[in-house]
N, CA and C atoms as a LAMMPS dump frame, in Angstrom:
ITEM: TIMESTEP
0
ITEM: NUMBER OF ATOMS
495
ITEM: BOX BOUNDS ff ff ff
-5.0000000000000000e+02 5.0000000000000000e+02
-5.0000000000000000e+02 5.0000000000000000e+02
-5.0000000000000000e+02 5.0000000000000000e+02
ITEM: ATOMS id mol type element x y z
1 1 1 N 466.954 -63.361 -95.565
2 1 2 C 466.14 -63.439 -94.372
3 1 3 C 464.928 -64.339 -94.586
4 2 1 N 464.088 -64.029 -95.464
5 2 2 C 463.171 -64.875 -96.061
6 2 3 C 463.845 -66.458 -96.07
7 3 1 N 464.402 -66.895 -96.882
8 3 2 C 465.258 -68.122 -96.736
9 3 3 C 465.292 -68.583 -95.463
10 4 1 N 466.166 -67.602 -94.64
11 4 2 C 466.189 -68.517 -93.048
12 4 3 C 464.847 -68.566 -92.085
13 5 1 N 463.752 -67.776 -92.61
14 5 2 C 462.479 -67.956 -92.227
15 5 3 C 462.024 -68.973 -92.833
16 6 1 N 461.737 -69.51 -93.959
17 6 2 C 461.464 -70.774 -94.256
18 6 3 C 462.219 -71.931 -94.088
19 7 1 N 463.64 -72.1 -93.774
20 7 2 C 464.279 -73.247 -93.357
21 7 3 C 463.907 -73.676 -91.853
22 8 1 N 463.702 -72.307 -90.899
23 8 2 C 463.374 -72.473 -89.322
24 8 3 C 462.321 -73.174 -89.672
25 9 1 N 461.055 -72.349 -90.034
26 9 2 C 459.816 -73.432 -90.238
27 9 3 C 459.943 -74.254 -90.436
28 10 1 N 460.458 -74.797 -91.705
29 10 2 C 460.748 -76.485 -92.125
30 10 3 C 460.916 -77.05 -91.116
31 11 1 N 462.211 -76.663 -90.274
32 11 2 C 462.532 -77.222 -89.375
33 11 3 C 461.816 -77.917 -88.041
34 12 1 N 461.19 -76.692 -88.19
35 12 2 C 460.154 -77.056 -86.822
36 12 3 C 459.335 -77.869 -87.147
37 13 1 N 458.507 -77.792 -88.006
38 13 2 C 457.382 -78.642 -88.386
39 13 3 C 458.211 -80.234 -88.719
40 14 1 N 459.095 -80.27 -89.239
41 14 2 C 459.721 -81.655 -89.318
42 14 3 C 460.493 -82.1 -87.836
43 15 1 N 460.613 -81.431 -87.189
44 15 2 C 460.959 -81.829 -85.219
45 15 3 C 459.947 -81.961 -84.645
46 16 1 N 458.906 -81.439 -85.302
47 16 2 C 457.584 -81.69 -84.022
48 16 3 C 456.897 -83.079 -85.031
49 17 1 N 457.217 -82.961 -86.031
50 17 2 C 456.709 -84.878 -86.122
51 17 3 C 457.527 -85.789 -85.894
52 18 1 N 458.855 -85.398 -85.931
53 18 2 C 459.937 -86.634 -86.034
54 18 3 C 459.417 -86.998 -83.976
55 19 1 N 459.413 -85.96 -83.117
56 19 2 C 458.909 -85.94 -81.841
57 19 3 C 457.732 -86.592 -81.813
58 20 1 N 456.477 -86.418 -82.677
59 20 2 C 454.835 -86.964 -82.556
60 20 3 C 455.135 -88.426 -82.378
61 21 1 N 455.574 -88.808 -83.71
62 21 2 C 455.767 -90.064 -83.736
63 21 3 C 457.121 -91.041 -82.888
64 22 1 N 457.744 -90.656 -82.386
65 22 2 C 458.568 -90.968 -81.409
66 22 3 C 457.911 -91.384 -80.372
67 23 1 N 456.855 -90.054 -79.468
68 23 2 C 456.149 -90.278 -78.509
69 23 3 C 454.788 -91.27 -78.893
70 24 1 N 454.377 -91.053 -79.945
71 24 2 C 452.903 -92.126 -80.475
72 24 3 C 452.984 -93.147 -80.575
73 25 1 N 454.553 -93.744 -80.735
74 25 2 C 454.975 -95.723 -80.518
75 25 3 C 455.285 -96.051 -79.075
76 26 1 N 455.285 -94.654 -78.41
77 26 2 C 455.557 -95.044 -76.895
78 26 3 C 453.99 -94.897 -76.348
79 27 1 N 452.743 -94.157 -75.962
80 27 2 C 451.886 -94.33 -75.29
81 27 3 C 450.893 -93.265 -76.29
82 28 1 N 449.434 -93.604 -76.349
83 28 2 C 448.741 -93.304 -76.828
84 28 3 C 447.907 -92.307 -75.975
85 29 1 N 448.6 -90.848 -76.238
86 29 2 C 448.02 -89.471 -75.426
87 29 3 C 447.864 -88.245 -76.857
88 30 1 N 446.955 -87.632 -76.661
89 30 2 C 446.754 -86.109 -77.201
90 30 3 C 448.003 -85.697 -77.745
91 31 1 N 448.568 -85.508 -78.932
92 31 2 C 449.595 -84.959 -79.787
93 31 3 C 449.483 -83.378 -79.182
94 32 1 N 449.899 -83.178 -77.925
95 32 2 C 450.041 -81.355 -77.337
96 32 3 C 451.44 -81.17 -77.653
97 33 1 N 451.926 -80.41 -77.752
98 33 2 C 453.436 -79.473 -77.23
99 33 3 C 452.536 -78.552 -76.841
100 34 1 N 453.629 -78.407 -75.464
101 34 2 C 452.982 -76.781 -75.249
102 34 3 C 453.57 -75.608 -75.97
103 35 1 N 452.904 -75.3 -77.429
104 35 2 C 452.746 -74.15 -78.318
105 35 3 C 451.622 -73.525 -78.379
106 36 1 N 451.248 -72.2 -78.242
107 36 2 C 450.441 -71.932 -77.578
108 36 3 C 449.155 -71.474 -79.167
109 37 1 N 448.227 -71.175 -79.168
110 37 2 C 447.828 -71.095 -80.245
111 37 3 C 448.341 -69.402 -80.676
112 38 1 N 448.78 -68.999 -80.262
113 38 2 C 448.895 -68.001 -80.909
114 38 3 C 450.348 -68.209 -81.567
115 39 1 N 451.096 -68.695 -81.107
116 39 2 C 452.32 -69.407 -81.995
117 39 3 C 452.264 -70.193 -83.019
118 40 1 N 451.136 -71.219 -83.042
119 40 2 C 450.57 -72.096 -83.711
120 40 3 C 450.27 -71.729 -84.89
121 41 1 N 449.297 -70.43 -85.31
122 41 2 C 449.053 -69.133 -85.983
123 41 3 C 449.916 -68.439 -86.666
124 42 1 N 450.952 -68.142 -85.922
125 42 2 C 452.189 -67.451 -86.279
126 42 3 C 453.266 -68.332 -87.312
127 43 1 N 453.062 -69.753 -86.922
128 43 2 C 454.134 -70.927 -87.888
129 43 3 C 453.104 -70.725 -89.237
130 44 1 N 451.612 -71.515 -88.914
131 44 2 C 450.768 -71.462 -89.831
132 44 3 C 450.989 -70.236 -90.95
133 45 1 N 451 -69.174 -90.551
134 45 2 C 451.158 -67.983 -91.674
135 45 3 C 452.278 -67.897 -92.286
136 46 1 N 453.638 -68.33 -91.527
137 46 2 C 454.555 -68.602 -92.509
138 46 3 C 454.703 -69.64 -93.4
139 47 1 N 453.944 -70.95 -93.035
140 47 2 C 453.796 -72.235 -94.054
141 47 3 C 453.234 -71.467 -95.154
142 48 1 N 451.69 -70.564 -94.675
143 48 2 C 450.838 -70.335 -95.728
144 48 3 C 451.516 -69.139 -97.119
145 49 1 N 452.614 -68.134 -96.201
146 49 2 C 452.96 -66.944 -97.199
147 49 3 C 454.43 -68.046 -97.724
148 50 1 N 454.207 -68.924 -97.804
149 50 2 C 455.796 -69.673 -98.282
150 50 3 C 454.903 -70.469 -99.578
151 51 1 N 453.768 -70.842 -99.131
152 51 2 C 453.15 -71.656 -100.127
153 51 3 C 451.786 -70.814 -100.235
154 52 1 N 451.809 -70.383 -100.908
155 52 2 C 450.396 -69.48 -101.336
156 52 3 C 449.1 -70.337 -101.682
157 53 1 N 449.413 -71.333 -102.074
158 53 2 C 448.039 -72.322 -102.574
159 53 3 C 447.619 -73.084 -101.389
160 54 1 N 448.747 -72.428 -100.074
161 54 2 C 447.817 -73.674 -98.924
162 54 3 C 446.915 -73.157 -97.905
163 55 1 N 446.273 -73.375 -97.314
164 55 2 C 445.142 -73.271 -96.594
165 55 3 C 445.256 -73.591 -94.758
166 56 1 N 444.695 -73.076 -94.059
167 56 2 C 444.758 -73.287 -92.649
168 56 3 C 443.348 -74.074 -92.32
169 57 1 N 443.56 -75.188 -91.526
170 57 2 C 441.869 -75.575 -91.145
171 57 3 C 442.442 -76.177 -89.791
172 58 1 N 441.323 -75.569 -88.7
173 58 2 C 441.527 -76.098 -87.484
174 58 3 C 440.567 -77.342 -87.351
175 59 1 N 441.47 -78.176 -85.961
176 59 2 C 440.553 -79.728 -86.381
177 59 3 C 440.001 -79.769 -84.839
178 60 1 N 438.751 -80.94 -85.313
179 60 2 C 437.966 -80.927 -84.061
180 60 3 C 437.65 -82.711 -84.347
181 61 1 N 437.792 -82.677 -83.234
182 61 2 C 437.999 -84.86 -82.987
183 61 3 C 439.024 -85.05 -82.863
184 62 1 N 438.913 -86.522 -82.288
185 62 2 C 440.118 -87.378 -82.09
186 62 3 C 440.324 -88.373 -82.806
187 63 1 N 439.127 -88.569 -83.903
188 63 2 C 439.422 -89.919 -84.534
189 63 3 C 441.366 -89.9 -85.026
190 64 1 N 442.007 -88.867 -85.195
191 64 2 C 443.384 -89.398 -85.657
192 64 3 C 444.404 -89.193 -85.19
193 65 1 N 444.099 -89.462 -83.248
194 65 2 C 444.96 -89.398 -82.441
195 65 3 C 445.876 -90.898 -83.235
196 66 1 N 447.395 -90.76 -82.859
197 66 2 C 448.179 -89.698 -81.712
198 66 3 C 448.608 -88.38 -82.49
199 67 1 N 448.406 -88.653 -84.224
200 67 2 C 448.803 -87.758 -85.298
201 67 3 C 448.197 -86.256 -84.741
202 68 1 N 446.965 -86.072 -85.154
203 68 2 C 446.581 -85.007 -84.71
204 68 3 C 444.894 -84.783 -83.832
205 69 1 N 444.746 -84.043 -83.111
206 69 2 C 443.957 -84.414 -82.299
207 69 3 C 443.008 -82.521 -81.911
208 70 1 N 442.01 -82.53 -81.226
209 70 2 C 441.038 -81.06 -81.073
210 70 3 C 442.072 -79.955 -81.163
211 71 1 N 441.818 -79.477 -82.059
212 71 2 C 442.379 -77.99 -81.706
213 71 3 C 443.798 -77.803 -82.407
214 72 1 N 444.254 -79.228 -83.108
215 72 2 C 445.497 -78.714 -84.608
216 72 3 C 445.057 -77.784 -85.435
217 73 1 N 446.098 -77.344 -85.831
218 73 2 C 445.904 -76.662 -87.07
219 73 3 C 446.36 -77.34 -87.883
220 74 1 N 445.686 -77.753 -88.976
221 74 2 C 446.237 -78.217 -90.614
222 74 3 C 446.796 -77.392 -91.593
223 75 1 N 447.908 -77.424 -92.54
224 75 2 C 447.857 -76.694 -93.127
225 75 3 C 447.811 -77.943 -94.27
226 76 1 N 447.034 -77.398 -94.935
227 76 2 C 446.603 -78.234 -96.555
228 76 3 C 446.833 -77.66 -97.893
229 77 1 N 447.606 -78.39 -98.889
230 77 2 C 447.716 -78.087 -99.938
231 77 3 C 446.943 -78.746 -101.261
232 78 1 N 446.472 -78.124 -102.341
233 78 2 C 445.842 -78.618 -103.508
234 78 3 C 446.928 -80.404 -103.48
235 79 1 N 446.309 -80.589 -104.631
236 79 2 C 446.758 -82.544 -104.508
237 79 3 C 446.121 -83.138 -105.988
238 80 1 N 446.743 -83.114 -107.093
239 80 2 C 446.33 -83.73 -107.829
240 80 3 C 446.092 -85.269 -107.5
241 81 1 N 444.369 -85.684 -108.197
242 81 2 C 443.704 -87.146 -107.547
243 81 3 C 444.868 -87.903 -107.7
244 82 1 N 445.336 -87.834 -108.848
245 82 2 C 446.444 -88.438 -109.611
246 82 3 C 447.542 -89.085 -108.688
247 83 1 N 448.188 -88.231 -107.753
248 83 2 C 448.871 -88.24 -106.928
249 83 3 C 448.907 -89.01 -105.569
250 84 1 N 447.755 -89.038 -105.528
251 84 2 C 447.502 -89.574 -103.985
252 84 3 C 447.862 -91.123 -103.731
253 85 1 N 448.374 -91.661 -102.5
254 85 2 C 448.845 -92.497 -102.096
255 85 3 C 448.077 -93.421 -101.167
256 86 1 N 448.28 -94.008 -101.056
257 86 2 C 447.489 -94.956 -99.395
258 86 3 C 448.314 -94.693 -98.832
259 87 1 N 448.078 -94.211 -97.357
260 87 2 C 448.407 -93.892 -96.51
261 87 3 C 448.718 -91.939 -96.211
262 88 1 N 448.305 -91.542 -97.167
263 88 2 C 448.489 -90.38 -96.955
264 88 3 C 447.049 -89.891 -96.093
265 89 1 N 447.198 -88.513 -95.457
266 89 2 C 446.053 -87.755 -94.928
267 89 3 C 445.719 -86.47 -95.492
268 90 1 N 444.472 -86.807 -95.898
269 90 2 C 443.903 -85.551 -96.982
270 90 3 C 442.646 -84.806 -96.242
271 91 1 N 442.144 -84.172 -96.619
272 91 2 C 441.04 -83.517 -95.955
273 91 3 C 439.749 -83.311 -97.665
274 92 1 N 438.806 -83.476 -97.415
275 92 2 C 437.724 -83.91 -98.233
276 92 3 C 436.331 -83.45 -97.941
277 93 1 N 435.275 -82.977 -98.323
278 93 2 C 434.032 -82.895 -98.448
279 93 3 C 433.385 -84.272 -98.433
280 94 1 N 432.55 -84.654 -97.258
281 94 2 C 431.987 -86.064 -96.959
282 94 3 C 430.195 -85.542 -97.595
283 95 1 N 429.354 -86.593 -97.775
284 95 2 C 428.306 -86.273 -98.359
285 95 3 C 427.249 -85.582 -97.968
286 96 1 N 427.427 -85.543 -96.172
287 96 2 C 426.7 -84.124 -95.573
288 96 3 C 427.133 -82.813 -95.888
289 97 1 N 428.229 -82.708 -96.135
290 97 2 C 428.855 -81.556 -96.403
291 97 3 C 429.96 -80.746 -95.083
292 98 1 N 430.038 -82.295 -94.961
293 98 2 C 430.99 -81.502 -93.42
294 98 3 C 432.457 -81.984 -94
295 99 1 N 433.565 -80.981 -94.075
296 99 2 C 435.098 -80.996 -93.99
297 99 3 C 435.411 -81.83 -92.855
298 100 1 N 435.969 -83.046 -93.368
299 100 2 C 437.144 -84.215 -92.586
300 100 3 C 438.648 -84.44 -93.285
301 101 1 N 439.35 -84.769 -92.322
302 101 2 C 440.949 -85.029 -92.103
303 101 3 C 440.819 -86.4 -91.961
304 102 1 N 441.124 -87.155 -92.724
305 102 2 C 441.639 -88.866 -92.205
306 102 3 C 442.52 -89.284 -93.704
307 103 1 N 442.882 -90.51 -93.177
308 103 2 C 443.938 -91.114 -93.66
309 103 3 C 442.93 -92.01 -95.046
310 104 1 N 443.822 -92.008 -96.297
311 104 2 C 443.721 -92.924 -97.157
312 104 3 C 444.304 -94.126 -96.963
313 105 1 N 443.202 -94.816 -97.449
314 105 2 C 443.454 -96.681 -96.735
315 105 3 C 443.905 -97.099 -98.224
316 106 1 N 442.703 -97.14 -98.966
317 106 2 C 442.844 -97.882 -100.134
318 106 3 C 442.013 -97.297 -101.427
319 107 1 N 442.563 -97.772 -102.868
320 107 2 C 442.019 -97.007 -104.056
321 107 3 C 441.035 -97.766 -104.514
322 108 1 N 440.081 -97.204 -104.938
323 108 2 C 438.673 -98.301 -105.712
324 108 3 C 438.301 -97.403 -106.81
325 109 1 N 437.871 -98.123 -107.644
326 109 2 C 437.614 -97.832 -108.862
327 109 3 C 436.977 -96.381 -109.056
328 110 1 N 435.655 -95.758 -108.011
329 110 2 C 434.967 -94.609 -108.067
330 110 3 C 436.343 -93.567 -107.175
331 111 1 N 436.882 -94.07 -106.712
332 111 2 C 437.647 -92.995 -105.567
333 111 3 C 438.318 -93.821 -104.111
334 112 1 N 438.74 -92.882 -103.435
335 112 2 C 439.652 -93.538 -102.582
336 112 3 C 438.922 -93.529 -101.113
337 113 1 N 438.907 -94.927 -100.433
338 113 2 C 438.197 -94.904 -99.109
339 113 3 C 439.291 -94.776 -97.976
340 114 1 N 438.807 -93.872 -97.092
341 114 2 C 439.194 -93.147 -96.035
342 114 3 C 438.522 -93.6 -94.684
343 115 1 N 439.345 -93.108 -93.785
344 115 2 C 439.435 -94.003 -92.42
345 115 3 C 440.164 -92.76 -91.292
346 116 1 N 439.588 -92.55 -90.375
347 116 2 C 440.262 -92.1 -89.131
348 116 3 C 441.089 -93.464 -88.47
349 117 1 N 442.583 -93.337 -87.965
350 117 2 C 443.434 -93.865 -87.074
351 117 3 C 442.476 -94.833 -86.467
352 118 1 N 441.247 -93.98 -85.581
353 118 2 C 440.732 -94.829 -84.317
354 118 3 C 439.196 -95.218 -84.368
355 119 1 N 439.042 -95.167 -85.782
356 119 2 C 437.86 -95.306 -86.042
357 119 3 C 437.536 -96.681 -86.343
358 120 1 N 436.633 -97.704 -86.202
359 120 2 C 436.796 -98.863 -86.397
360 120 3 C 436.472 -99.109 -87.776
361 121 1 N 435.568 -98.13 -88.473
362 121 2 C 435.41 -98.506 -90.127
363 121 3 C 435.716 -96.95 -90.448
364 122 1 N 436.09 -98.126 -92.026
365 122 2 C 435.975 -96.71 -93.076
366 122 3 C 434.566 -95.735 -93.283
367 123 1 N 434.985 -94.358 -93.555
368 123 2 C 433.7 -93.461 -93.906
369 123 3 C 432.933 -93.625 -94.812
370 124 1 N 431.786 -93.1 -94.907
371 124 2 C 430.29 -93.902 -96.121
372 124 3 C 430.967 -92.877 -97.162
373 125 1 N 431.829 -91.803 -97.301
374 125 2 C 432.033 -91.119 -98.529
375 125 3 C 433.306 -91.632 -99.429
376 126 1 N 433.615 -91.659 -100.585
377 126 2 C 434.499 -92.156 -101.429
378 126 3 C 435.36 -90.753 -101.662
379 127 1 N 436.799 -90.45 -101.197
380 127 2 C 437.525 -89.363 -101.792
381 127 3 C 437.736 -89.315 -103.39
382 128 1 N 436.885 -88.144 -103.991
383 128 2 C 437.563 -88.267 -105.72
384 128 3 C 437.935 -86.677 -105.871
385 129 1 N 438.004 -86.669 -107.278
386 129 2 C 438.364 -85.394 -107.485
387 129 3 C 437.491 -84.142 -107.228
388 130 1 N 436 -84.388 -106.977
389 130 2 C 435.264 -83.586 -107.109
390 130 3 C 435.129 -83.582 -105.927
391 131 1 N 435.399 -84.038 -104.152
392 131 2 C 435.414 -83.577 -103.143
393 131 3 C 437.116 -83.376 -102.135
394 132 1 N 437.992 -83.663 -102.854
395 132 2 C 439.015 -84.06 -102.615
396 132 3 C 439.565 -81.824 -102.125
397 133 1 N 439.729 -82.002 -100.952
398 133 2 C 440.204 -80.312 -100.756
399 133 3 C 441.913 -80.13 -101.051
400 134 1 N 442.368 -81.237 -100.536
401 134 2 C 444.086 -81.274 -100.274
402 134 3 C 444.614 -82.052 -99.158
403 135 1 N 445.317 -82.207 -99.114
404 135 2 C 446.126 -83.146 -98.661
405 135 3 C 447.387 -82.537 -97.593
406 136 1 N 447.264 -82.808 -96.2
407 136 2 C 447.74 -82.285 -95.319
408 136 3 C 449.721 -82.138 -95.381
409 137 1 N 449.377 -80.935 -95.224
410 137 2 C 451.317 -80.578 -95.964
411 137 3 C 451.796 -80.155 -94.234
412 138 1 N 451.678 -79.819 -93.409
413 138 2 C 451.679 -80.023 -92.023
414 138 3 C 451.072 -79.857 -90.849
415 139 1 N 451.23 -80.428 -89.824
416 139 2 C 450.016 -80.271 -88.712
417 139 3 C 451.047 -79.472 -87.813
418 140 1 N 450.204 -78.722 -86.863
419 140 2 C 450.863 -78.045 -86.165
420 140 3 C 449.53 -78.034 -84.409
421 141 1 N 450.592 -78.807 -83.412
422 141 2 C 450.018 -79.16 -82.272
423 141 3 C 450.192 -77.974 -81.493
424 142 1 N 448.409 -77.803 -81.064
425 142 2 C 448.518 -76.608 -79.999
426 142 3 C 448.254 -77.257 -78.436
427 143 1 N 448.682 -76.193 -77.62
428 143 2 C 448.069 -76.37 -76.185
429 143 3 C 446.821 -75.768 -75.61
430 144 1 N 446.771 -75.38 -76.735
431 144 2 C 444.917 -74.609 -76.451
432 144 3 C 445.377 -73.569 -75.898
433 145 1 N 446.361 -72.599 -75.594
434 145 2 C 446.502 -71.518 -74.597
435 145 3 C 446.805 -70.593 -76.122
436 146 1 N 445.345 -69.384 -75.188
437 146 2 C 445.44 -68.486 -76.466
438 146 3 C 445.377 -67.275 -76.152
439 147 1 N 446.274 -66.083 -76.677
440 147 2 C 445.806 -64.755 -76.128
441 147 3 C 445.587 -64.059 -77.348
442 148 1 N 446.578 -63.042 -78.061
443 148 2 C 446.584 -62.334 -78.937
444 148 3 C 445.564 -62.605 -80.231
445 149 1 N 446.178 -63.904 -80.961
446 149 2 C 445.854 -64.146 -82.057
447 149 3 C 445.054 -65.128 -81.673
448 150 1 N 444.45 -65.325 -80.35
449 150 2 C 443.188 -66.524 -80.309
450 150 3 C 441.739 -66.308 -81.152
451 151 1 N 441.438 -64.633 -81.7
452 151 2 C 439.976 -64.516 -82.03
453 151 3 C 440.165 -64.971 -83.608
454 152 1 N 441.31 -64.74 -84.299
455 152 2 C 442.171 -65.651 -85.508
456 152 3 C 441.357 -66.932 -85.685
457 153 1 N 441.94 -67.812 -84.575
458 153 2 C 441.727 -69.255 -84.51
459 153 3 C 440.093 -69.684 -84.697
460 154 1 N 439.094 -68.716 -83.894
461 154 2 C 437.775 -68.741 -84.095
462 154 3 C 436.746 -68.779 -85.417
463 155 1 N 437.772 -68.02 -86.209
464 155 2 C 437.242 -67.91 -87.438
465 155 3 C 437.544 -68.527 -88.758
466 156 1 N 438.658 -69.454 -88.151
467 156 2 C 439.196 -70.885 -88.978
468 156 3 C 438.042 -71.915 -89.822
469 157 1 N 438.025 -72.148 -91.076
470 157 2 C 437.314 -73.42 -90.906
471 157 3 C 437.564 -74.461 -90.191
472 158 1 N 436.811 -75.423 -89.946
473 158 2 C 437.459 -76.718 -89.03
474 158 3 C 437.132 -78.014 -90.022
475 159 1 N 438.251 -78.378 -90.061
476 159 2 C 438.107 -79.927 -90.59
477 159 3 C 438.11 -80.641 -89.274
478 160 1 N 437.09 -82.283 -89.403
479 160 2 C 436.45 -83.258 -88.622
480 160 3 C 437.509 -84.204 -88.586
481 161 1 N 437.52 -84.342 -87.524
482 161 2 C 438.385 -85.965 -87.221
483 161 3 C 437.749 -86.593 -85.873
484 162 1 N 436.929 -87.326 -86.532
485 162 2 C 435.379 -87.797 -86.326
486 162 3 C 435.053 -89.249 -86.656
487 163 1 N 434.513 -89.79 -85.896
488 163 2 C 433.932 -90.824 -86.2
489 163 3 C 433.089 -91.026 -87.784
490 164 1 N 433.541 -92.311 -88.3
491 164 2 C 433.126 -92.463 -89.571
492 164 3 C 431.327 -92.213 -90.197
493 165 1 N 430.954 -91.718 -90.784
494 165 2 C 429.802 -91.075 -91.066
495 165 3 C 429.316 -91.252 -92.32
């Protein structure tokens, strides 16, 4: 049973991007399905009890429309520095101390500079090991419609997808 609970998930979370990006080369709108957040919640906890080391962070901005946009949920996993790629999307401690979601552009010698989708420059912080949180293992698009498990969602951290800072 367990098994076919984690293959459904897989599943879903790999149909709702193979779908994101389908619709994101056709017109540039808000990454919604209508899933409601309390469903949203409900996938999230099975990503999280499947992978114990990962984390839930709800996002606020649009800098990385059409990918993900106000009100995703991230689920993020640890990420050796080692590992990381250009082009991947990690989530990081910036030098105010505010949690952001954007994409790795390119590697430089101190650490790796990062960029929102729609942002016109890269951010003033360098991703290294010592602010680096994890690296987004799946997004999960809500419709903002919340009943049950909406007071859940409130008490989320939120990672920024925000204009560069």
């Amino acid at each position: 049973m367990k098994n076919a609970l984690r293959s459904i998930a897989l599943l879903a979370v790999i149909l709702s991007s193979l779908t994101l990006v389908a619709n994101a080369s056709v017109r540039m709108v808000a990454p919604v399905i209508p899933v409601s957040m309390d469903e949203a919640l409900a996938d999230a906890q099975v990503l999280t009890s499947i992978h114990s080391d990962a984390s839930v962070l709800q996002v606020s901005g649009s800098s990385m429309h059409p990918f993900f946009g106000n009100g995703s949920l991230l689920v993020i996993k640890p990420i050796d520095i080692s590992k990381l790629r250009a082009g991947m999307v990690v989530v990081y401690t910036n030098r105010l101390g505010e949690t952001v979601a954007h994409r790795l552009v390119s590697q430089q010698i101190n650490g790796w500079v990062v960029q929102g989708y729609n942002n016109s420059q890269p951010d003033s912080t360098l991703v290294d090991a010592s602010n680096l949180r994890g690296v987004v293992y799946a997004t999960i698009h809500t419709s903002g419609e919340a009943q049950g498990l909406a007071s859940l969602a409130s008490k989320l951290p939120v990672a920024l997808a925000a204009p560069a800072k």
